[in-house]
N, C-alpha and C positions, 0 to 999 in steps of 0.2 A: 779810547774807542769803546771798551765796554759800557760805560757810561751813557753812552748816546744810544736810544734805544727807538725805531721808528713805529709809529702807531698808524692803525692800520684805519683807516676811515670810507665812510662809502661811498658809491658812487654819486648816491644823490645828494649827497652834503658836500663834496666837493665841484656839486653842476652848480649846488647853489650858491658855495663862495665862490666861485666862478663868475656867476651869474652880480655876485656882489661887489664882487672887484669894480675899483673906479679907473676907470678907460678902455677896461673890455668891449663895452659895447655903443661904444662909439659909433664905428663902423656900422656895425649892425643897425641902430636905429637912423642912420642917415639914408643907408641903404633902404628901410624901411619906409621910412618917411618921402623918399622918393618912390616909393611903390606905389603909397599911397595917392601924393599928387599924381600921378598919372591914372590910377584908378578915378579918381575925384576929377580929370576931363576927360575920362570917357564917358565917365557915367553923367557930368552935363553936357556934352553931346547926344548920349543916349534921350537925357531927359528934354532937350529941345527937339531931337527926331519926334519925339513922343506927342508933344504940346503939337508939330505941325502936321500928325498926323489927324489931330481932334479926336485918336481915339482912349475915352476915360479909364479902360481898363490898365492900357500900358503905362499912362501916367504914373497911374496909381502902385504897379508894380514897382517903375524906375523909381517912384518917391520911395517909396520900402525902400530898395537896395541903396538909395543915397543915406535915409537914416539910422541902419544897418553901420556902413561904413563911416560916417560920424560918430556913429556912438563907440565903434571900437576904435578910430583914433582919437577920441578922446579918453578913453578908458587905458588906450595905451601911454598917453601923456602924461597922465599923471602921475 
């Protein structure tokens, strides 16, 4: 029992092999990715409200916010 001696590590190195474990975040990214498709039909909803109101500014907003959220599900994919 002497022999076995526990080391004392921090918090952030254990969020991150946490974060590194395979199967932790399973869960997580499904739930995720389901956040996400349902953000991605509201916001093309949003984006055809937009088209039939004819007006350019909103378009132009909702296009932001769709390429906004493409670019962070793709950055999260990888």
């Amino acid at each position: 029992m002497e022999g076995k001696q526990r080391e004392e590590v921090s918090s952030a190195t254990a969020v991150f092999l946490g974060a590194l474990a395979h199967g932790v975040n399973g869960p997580t990214w499904n739930a995720l990715k389901g956040a996400f498709l349902m953000l991605g039909v509201c916001l093309c909803v949003m984006l055809g409200l937009a088209f039939s109101s004819s007006d350019f500014t909103l378009v132009l907003h909702v296009t932001f916010l769709v390429f906004i959220t493409g670019t962070l599900f793709f950055l999260l994919s990888r």
